[in-house]
C-alpha positions in Angstrom: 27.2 15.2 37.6 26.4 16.5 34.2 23.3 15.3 31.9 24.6 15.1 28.5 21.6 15.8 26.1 21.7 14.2 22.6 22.6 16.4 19.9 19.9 17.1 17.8 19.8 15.6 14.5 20.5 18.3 11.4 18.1 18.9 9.2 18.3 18.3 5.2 18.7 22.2 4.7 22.0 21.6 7.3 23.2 18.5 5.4 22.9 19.8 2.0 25.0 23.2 3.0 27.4 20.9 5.0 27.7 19.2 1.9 27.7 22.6 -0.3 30.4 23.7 2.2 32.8 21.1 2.1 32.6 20.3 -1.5 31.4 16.5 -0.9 29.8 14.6 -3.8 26.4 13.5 -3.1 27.1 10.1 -4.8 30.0 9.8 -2.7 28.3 9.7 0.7 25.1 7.8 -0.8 27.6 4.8 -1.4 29.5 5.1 2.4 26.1 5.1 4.1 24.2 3.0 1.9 21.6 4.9 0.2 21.2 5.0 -3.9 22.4 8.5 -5.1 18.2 9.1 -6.1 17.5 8.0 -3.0 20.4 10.8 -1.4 18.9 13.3 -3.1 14.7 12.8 -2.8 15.8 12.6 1.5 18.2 16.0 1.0 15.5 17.8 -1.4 12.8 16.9 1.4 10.7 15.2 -1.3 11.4 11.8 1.8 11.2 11.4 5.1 14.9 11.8 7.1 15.0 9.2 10.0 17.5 9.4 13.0 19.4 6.7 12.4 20.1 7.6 8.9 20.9 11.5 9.7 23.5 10.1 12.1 25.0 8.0 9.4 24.9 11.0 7.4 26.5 13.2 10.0 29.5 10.7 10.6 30.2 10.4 7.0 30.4 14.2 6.4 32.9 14.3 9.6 35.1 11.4 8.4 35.4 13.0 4.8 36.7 16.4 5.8 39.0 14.7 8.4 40.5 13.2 5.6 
């Protein structure tokens, strides 16, 4: 039987060139995970801390907007 291993989380350089990459609007994905658009930006500018939960959030809202 295989171990899966969790994925590690991306870091704000990886977000921010997802982002870059796929053209999203950073006040877009503040509003579908729940963040301020300030708030976005301080966390993706590393100027505040990233936490798991919120990186996953992050992840799965980049993933459902270029699905789209």
């Amino acid at each position: 039987m295989q171990e899966t291993r969790p994925q590690p989380l991306p870091s704000p350089a990886d977000l921010r060139a997802a982002i870059a990459r796929y053209r999203l609007r950073v006040y877009h994905l503040a509003s579908l995970v729940g963040l301020h658009p300030s708030r976005l930006s301080l966390i993706l500018n590393e100027k505040a801390p990233l936490m798991p939960e919120l990186g996953e959030r992050l992840v799965r809202a980049i993933e459902q907007e270029t699905r789209e």
